[in-house]
N, C-alpha and C positions, 0 to 999 in steps of 0.2 A: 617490409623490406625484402628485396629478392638477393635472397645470400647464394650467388651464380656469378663466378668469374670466369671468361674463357678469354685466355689468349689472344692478344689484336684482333678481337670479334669487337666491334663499338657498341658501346655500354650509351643508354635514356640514363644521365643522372637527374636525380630530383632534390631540392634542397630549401629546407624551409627554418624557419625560425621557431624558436619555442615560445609559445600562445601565438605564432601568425602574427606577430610583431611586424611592420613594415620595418625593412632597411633601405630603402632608395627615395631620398627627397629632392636631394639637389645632385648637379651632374657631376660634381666632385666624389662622393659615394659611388655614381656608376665606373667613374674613370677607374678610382682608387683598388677596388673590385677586379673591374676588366684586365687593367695593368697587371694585379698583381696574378691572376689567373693567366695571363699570357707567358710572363716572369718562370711561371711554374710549370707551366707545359714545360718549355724548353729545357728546363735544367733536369725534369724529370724522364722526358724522352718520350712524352705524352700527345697522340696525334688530336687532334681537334677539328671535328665534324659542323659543330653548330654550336653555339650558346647566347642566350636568351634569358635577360636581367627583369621580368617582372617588377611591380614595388614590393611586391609581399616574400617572393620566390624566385629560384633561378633554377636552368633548364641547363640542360647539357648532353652534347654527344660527342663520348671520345671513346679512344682504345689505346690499350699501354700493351706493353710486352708482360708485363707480369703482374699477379694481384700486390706483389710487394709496393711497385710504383705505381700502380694506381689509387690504391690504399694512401702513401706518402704523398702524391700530388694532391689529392684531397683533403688531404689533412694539412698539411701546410697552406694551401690557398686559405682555408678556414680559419688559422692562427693565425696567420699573418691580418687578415682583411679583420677581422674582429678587436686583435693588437691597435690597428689602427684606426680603427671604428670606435673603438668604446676610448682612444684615448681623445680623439678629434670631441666627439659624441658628448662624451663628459661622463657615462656610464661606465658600468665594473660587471664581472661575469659572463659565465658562455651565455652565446645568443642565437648561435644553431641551433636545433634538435639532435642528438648525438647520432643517428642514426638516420647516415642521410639514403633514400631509395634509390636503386640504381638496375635495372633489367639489359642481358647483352641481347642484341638482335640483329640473329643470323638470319639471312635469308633477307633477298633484295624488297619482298613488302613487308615484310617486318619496320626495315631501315626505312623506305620511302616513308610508310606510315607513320613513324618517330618522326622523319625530317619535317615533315608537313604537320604535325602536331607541336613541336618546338616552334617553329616559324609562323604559325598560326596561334600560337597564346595571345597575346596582344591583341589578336582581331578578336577570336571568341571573350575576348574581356572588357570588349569595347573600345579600347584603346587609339583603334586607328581600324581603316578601313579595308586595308589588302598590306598585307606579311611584311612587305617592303616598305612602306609609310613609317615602320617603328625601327627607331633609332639602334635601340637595343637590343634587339635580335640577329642587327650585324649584318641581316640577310642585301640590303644594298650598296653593301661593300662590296659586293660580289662583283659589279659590274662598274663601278666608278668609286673614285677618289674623295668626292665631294659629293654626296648625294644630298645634303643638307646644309651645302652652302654654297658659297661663291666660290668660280676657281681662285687658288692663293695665285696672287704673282709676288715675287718675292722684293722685285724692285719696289713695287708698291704696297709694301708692308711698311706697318709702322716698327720704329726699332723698340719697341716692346715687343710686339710679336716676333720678331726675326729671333728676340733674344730669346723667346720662350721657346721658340723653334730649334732654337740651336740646343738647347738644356734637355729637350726632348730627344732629340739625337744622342746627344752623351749616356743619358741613361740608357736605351737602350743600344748601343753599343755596348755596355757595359754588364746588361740585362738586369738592369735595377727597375723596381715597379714605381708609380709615381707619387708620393706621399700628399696627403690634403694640404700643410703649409705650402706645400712646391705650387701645387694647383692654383689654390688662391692667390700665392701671389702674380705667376702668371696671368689669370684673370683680371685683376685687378685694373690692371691700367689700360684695358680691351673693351673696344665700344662689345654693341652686337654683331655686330658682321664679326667680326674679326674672331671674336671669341669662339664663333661655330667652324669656322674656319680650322682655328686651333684644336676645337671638340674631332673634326673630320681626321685632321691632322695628327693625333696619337694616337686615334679608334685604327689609320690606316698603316701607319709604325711598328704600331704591336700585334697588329692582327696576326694568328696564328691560325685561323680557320681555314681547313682544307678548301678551299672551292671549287678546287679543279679538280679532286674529286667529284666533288658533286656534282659538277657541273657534268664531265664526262664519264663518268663511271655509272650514277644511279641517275642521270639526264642525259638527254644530248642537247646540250650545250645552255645557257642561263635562260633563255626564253621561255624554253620548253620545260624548266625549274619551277620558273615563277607560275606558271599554267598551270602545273600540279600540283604544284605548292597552295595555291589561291581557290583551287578547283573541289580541294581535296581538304578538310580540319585535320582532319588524321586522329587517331585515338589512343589511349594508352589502357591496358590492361590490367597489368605487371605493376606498376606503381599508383597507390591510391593518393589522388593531389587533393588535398582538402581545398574545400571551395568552402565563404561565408556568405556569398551571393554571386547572383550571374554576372556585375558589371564589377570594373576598376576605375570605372569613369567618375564616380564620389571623390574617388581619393586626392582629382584632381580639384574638385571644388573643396577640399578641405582643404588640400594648398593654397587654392586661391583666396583662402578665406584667413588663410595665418599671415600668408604673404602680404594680404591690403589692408591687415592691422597690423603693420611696420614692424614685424620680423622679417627681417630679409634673407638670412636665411632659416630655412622655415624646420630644417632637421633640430632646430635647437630645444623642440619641444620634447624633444626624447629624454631631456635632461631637466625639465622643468619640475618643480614641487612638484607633489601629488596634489596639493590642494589646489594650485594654480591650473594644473590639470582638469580636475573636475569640472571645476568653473568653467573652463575651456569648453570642454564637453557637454554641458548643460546651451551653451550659447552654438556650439553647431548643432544641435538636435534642435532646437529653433528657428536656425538661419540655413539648413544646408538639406540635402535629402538622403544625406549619408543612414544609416542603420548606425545605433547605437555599436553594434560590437566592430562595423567598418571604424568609426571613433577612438573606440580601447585598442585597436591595432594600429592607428595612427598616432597615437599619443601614447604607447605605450603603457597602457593601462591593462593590468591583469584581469580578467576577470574566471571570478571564482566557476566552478564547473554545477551542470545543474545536478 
């Protein structure tokens, strides 16, 4: 950890789980997350450069006026998202690491090389092909509304979505973060079009990400973003990210593989028996090509240290 605050200089936060637990299965977790990190910028006074939701990790570039509310923004985004995490989840205790990394970076390639290193996680993880493909790096909000759906039109919404639209509204006028029962039951009654609609539709409500900074200040203008962004991995120094393998692309066949034995949602293995666990785990080290310890991080299995 870099124990270095300076003043509306934009801080690389880094933030992981203890044993590298996965927290992101289903997009309710991303919302619940995003929402309430948006919720808290604002009441904190906290600007927001970039953030980038990993399944294992999250990514962040902000800058506060003081280490008091940067300190407080981080900590409450933590209590909160974890409050509602372990009570949706069905778990008890902290699930951070106490001691999340965070480096400021002054100086314009310091920054470009964060931004293109935050925006580039996803690709060097397998995840997707170029910065802008993943959802949760936020980086194609930059330039549309709907990058991963249809345009909404509203006359032709169904009155489920209109209503979820309107509840959307309220909370954030209100600047309230969006809880898992709310989500689900919006979902609920949303084919798939509609539903990604809705996903585009809060991602673009609560977005607090500067763009126009980045856009004009350390680019000129989005095009000439995504060229350096795409051109460039970018690197970090200053904070050491633990890695358990080069890809995150298992994680999605361990999804697919909880998902098409009728979990539907597939987060609920976080709460499942230990011994139902095992069993679990014995049957993806047979059917899947995950690494046993990618497995103990997806099912939330400890394992002991060598």
């Amino acid at each position: 950890m870099v124990k270095r605050f300076v003043n509306n200089v934009i801080n690389h936060v880094y933030q992981r789980t203890r044993s590298g637990f996965n927290i992101f299965y289903e997009v309710e977790d991303y919302l619940v997350y995003y929402t309430i990190f948006s919720v808290m910028s604002v009441r904190y006074g906290v600007d927001v450069y970039g953030l980038c939701l990993m399944i294992d990790h999250i990514h962040s570039l902000v800058s506060a006026g003081s280490n008091r509310a940067f300190s407080s923004f981080f900590s409450n985004v933590t209590i909160q998202f974890v409050k509602e995490y372990n009570r949706y989840r069905g778990r008890t205790g902290a699930f951070f690491s106490k001691a999340f990394g965070w480096s400021p970076k002054a100086g314009m390639k310091l920054l470009r090389t964060a931004i293109s290193y935050l925006f580039n996680n996803p690709v060097e993880r397998h995840l997707c092909k170029r910065a802008q493909d993943y959802r949760w790096n936020f980086l194609a909000y930059a330039s549309s509304k709907n990058p991963f759906s249809e345009p909404l039109v509203l006359k032709q919404a169904s009155r489920s979505l209109r209503r979820a639209l309107s509840e959307v509204d309220g909370n954030v006028r209100r600047n309230k973060y969006l809880t898992y029962p709310q989500l689900k039951r919006m979902f609920a009654c949303l084919d798939r079009k509609e539903k990604n609609q809705l996903i585009d539709y809060i991602i673009v409500k609560y977005n607090v990400i500067r763009y126009d900074v980045l856009k004009t200040t350390y680019y000129e203008g989005y095009d000439n973003m995504l060229v350096a962004i795409n051109s460039n991995a970018g690197s970090e120094y200053d904070i050491p990210e633990h890695q358990w393998s080069r890809s995150d692309a298992e994680y999605r066949d361990l999804y697919k593989y909880v998902h098409e034995s009728g979990m539907e949602d597939v987060g609920k293995v976080v709460s499942m028996p230990l011994d139902s666990k095992l069993i679990l785990m014995m049957e993806m080290l047979h059917k899947t090509t995950a690494s046993k310890i990618q497995i103990c991080k997806f099912l939330h299995i400890r394992v002991a240290p060598k």
